[in-house]
C-alpha positions as CSV (number, residue, x, y, z in Angstrom):
1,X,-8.2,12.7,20.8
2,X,-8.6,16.2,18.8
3,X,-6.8,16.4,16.0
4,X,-5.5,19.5,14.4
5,X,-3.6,19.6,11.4
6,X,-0.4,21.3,11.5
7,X,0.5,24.0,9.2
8,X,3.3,23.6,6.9
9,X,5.4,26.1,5.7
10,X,5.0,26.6,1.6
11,X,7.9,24.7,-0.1
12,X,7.8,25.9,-3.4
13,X,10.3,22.8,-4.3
14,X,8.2,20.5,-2.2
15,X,5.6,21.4,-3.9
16,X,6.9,21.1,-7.7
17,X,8.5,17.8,-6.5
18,X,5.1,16.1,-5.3
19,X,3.8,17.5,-8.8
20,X,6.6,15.7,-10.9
21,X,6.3,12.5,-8.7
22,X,2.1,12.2,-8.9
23,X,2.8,12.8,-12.9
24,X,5.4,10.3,-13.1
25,X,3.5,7.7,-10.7
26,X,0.5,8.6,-13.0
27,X,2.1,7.9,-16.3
28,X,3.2,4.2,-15.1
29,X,-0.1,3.7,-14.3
30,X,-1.2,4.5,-17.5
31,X,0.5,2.2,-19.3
32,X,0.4,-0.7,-16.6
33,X,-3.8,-0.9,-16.2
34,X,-3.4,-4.4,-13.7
35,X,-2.3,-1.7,-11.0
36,X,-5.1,0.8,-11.5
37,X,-7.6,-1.1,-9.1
38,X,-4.9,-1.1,-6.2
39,X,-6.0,1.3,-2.7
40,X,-2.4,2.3,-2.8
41,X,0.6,2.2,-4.8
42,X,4.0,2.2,-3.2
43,X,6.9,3.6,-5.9
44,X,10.8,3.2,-5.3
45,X,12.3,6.0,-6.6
46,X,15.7,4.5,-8.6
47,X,17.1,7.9,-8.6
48,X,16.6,8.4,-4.9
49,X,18.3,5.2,-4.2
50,X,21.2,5.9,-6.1
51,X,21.5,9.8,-5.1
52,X,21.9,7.3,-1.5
53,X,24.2,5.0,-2.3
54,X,26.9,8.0,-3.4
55,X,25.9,9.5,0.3
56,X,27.2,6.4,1.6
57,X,30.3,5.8,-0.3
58,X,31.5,9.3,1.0
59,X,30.8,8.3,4.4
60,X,31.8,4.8,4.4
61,X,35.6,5.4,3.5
62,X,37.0,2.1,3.2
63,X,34.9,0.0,4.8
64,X,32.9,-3.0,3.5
65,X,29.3,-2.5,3.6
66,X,26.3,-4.8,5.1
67,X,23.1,-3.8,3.4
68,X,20.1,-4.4,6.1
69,X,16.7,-5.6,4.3
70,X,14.9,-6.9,6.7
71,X,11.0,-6.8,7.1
72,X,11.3,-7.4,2.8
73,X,13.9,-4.2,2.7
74,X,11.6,-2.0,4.9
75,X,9.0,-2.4,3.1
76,X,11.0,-1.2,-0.2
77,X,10.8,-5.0,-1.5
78,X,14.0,-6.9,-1.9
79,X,13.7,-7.6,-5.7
80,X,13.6,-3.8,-5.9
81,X,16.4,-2.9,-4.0
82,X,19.1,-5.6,-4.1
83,X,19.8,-5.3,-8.3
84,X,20.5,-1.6,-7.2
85,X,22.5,-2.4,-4.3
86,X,24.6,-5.7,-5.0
87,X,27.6,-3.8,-6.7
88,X,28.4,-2.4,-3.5
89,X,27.4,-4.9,-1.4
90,X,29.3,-7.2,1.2
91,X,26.6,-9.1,2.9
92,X,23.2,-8.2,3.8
93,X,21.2,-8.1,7.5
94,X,17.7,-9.8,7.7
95,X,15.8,-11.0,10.6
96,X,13.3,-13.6,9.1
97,X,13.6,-16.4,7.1
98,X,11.2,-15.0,4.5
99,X,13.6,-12.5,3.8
100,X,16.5,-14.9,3.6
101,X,14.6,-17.0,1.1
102,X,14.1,-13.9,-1.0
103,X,17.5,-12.6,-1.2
104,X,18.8,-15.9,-1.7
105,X,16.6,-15.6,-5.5
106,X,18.7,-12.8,-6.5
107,X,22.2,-13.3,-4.7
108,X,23.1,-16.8,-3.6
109,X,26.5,-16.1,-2.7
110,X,27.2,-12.8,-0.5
111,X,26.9,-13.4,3.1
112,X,23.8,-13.0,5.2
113,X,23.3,-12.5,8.7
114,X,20.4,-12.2,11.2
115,X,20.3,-9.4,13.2
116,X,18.3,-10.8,15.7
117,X,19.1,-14.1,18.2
118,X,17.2,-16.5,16.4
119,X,14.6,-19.1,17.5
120,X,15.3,-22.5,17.4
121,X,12.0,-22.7,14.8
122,X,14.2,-20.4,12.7
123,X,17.9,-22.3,12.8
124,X,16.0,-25.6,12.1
125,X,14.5,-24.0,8.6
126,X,17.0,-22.0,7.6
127,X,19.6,-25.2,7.8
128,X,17.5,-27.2,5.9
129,X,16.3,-24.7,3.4
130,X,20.3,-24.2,2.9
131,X,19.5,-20.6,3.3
132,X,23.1,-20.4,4.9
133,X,22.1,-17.7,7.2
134,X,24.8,-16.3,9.9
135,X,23.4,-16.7,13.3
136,X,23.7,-13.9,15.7
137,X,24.6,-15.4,19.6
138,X,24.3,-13.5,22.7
139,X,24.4,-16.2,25.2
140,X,26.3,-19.4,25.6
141,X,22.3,-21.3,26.2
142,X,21.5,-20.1,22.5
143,X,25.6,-21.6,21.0
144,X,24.5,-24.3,22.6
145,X,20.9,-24.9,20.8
146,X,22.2,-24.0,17.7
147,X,24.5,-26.1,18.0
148,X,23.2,-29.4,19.2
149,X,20.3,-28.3,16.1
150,X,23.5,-28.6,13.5
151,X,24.4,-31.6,15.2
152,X,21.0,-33.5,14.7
153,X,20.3,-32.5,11.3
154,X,24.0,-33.1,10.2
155,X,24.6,-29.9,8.9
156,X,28.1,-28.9,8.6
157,X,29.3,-26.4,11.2
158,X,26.9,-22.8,11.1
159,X,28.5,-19.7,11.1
160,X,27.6,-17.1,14.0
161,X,28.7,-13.7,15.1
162,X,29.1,-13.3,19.0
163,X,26.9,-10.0,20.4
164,X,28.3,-7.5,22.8
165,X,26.0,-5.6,24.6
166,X,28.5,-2.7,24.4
167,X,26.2,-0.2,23.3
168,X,23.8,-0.4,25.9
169,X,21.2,-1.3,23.8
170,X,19.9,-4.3,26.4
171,X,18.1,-6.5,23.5
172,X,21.1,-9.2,23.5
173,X,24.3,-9.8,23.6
174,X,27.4,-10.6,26.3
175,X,27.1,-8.2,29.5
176,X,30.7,-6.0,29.0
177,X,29.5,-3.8,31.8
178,X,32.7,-4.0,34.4
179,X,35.6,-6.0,34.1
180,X,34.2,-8.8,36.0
181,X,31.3,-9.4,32.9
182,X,34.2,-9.2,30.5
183,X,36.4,-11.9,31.9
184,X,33.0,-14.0,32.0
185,X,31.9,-13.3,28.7
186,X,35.2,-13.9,27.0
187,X,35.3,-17.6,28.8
188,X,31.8,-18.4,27.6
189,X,32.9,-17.1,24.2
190,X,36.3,-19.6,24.3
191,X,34.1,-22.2,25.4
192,X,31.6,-21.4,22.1
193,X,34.2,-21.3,20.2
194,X,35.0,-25.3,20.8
195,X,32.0,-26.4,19.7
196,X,31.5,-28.5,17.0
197,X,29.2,-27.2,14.7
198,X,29.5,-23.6,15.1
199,X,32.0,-21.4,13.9
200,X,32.5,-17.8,15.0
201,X,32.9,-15.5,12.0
202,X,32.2,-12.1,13.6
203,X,32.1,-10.1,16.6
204,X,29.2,-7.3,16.8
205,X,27.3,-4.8,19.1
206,X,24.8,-2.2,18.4
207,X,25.0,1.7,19.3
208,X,21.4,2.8,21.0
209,X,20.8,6.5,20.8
210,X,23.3,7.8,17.9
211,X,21.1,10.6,16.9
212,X,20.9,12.2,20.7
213,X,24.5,11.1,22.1
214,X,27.4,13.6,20.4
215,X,30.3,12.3,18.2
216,X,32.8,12.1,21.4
217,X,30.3,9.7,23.1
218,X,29.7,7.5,20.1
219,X,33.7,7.4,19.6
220,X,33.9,6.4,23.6
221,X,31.5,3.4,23.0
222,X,32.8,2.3,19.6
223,X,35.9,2.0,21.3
224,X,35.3,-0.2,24.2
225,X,33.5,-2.3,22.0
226,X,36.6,-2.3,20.1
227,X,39.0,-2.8,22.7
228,X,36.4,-6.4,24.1
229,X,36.6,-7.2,20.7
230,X,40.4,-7.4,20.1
231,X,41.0,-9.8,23.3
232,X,38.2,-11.9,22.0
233,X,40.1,-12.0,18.8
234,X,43.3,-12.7,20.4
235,X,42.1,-15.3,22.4
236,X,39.9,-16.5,19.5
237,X,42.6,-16.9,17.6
238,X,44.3,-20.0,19.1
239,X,41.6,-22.1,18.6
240,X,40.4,-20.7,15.0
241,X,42.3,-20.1,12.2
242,X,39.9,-17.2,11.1
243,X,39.9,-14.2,13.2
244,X,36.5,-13.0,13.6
245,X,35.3,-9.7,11.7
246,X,33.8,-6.7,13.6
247,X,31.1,-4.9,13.0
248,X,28.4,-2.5,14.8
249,X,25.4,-0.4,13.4
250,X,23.2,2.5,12.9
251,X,23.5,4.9,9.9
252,X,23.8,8.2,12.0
253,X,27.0,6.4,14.2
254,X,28.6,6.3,10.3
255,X,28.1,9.9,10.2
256,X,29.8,10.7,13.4
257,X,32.1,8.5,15.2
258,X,36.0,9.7,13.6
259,X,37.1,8.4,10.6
260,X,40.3,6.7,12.7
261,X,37.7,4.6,14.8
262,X,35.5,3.6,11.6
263,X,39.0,2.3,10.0
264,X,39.1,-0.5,12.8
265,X,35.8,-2.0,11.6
266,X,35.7,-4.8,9.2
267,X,32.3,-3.9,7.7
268,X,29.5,-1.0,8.5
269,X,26.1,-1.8,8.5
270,X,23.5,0.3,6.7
271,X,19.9,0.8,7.2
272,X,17.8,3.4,7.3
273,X,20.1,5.6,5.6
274,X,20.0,3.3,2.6
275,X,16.0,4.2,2.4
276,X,16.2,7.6,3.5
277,X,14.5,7.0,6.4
278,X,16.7,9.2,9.0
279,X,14.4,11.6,11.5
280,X,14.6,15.3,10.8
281,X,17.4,17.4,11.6
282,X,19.5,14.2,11.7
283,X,22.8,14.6,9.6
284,X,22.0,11.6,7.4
285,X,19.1,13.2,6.9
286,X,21.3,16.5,5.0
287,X,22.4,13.8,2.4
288,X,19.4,11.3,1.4
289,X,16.3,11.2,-0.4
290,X,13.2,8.8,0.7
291,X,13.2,6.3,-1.6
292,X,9.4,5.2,-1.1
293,X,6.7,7.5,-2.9
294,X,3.2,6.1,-1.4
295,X,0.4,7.2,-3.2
296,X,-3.3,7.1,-2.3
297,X,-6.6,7.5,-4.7
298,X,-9.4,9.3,-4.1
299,X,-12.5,7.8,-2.8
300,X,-14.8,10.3,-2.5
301,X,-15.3,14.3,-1.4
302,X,-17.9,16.3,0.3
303,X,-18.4,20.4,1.3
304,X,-19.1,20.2,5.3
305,X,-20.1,22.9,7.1
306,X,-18.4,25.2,10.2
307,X,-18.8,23.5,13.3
308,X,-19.4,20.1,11.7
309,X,-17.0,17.0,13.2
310,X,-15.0,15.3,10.8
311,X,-13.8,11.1,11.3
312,X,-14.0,8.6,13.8
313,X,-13.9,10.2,17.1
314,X,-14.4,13.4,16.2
315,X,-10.9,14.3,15.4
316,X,-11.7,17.5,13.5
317,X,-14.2,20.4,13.5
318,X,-14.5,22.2,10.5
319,X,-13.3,26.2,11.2
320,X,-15.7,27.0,8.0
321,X,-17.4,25.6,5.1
322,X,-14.6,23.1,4.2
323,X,-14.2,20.1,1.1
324,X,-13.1,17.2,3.0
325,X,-11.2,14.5,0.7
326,X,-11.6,11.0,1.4
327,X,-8.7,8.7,0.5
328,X,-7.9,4.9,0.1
329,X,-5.0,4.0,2.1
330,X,-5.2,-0.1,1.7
331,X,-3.5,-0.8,5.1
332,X,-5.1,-0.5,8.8
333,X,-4.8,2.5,10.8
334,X,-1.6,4.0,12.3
335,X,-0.9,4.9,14.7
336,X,-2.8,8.5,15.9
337,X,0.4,10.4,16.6
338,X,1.6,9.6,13.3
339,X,-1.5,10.9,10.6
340,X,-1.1,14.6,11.5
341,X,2.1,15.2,10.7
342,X,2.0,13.5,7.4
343,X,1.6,16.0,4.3
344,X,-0.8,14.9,1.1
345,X,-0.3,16.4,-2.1
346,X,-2.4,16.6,-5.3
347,X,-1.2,16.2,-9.0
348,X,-0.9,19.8,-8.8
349,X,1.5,20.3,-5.5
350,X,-1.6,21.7,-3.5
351,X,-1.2,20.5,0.0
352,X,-3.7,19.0,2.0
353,X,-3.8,17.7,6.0
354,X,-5.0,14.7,7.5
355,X,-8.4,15.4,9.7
356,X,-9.1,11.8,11.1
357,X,-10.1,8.3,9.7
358,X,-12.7,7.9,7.6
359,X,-12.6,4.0,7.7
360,X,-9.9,1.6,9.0
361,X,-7.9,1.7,5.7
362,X,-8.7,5.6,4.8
363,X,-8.3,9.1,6.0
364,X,-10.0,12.4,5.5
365,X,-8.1,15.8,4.4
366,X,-8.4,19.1,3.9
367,X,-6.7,21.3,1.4
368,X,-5.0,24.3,2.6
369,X,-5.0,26.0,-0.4
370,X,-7.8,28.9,-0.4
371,X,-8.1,28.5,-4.0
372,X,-9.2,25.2,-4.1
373,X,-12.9,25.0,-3.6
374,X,-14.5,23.4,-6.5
375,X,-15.6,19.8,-5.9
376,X,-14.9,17.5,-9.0
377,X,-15.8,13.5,-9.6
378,X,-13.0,12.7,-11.3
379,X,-10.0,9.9,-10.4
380,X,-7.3,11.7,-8.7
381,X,-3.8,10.3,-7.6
382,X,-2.7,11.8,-4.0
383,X,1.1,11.9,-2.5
384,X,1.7,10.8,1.0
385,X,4.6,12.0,2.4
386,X,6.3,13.7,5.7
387,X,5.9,16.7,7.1
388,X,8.1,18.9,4.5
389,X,11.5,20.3,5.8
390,X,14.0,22.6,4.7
391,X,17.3,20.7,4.6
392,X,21.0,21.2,2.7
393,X,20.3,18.7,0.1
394,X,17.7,20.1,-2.7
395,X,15.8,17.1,-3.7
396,X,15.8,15.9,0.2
397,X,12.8,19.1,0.5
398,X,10.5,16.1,-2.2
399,X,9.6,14.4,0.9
400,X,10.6,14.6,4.8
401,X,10.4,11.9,7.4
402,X,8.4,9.3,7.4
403,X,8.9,7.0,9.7
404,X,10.0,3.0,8.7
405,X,6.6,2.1,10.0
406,X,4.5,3.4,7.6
407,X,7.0,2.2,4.6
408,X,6.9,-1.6,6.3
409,X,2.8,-1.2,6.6
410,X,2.2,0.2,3.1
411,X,5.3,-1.5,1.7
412,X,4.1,-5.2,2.8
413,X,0.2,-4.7,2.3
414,X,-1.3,-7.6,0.1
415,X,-3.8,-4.3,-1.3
416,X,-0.8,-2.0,-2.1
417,X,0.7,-2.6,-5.6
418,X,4.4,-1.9,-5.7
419,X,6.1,-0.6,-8.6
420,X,9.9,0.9,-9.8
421,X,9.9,4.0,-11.4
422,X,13.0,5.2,-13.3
């Protein structure tokens, strides 16, 4: 597969902003040596998380909020990004155990729940870790493991929140397809709802496409979900004394749907918007700021010459005599697609592109700036970041999209070193 780098527009602020972050990064490191030796260092940005948070109390109206940090908040790290969060916190999404066990250091009280149908591996520990984790159901077969499960360790009854597959999304959940699905699922719910160890706290579905579908279509599917959910409730509520809460996700629905169909959920759930981590030309992307900064050292640099190939597989030729950086990234490779349309910046805003791997945890770039020709030795900090995009919010030009995997691989990488910065 050829490679060739694409040309990003000059950013002037992107530019300045890379400068001021590599400086900042660089002082830490400066006075925190144990980090030096790290291939990478991954840096939350405080400011960027709380220039977020105000984005999604203007969007949130009065709804509660379920902070999602799963895979160890994206890669962010959960004992970064909880102590800035917990103020405005309801509960919190995970998918693994790990991640319950580390929330559960720094909040032991605000719900949790698993965003995923959970294995029976996964009930069994989290029940005897007293982890307290919310179960998510989509089936009567899976109420009825994690219920005998409760039953045979003698746990007292597990909270779970019943999933409709309203939004088409197909991983789980009760089939609400016709009217036919709905009468069945709602007797399989009843019947969940008498067992013994398991008590149903909340009723949730998942939209599948809310950057593509337009605000009219989200509306249409928030409602039905609403509309399953209310005779689930009604009938719900002769058997339980709490009526269950409802809830569905993705950052970009928040944006969109009305504000009269947000004001029926109980709680919105927040992910990627949270990290800044919404694709380009998205509207969440108009209003946050990436909160990872990933930044790679230089290995090593060397002039090749015009015609000469560049990385494994030959995924560059060199146009002219060229000085071809090689950096550390500390992780394995990504995935091809993903390497050219990443930016890399210099302490001094000069942008560079990715040419190809130099090793399975480094890459090879080339600067784009004329000016820079002169080879130099010396330990040099490097910015990796999304392609660079124009966008309403000032600060959101520092970085564009990257993608959640690359912050989970660098973020979750026993060679990266992850720090704060203020």
């Amino acid at each position: 597969m050829k490679w060739q780098p694409k040309m990003t527009p000059y950013s002037p602020v992107a530019n300045q902003f890379a400068a001021f972050d590599i400086n900042r990064a660089s002082r830490y490191l400066e006075s925190n040596p144990q980090m030096e030796d790290k291939e990478c260092i991954v840096a939350i940005d405080r400011n960027a998380v709380q220039n977020n948070l105000l984005a999604i109390n203007s969007i949130s109206g009065s709804n509660k909020l379920c902070f999602v940090i799963k895979s160890d908040a994206l890669g962010h790290g959960i004992n970064h990004i909880v102590p800035l969060i917990m103020n405005m916190a309801d509960s919190y999404g995970i998918t693994a155990n790990d991640d319950a066990r580390s929330l559960r250091k720094i909040d032991d009280l605000s719900p949790l729940i698993r965003l995923v149908e959970p294995s029976s591996t996964m009930v069994r520990s989290q029940i005897l870790d007293n982890l307290r984790v919310e179960e998510l159901v989509g089936s009567i077969n899976k109420a009825n493991m994690i219920n005998e499960i409760a039953r045979n360790l003698k746990s007292s009854q597990v909270n779970v929140h019943i999933s409709l597959d309203s939004g088409q999304l197909g991983r789980d959940g009760f089939s609400v397809s016709s009217d036919a699905n709905i009468k069945k699922s709602i007797r399989d719910i009843e019947s969940i709802s008498r067992l013994s160890h398991i008590k149903i706290v909340g009723v949730c579905s998942h939209f599948s496409s809310p950057e593509s579908e337009s605000t009219t279509e989200l509306n249409k599917t928030a409602m039905r979900f609403i509309e399953v959910s209310r005779k689930i409730q009604q009938q719900l509520a002769i058997n339980q004394k709490q009526i269950p809460r409802l809830h569905m996700a993705a950052s970009e629905a928040a944006l969109k749907i009305s504000n009269e169909v947000k004001a029926q959920f109980d709680f919105i759930r927040v992910g990627r918007m949270l990290y800044g981590l919404l694709p380009q030309n998205s509207l969440g992307s108009k209003i946050t700021i990436p909160v990872m900064l990933i930044f790679c050292q230089k290995l090593g640099q060397h002039y090749r010459d015009r015609g000469d190939s560049i990385g494994y597989c030959k995924t560059y030729t060199c146009k002219k005599r060229e000085l071809i950086k090689t950096l550390s990234l500390g992780w394995s490779m990504l995935p091809p697609g993903l390497l050219p349309e990443l930016d890399i910046y210099n302490s001094k805003g000069k942008l560079h592109k990715v040419c190809g791997y130099g090793a399975m945890n480094a890459i090879m770039t080339k600067s784009i700036d004329e000016e820079e020709s002169q080879e130099s030795h010396e330990k040099e900090l490097f910015l990796v970041s999304g392609r660079s995009t124009v966008s309403l919010t000032l600060l959101a030009q520092r970085s564009g999209y990257v993608p959640p995997t690359l912050t989970i691989m660098a973020g979750n990488n026993i060679r990266t070193g992850r720090i704060l910065l203020e």
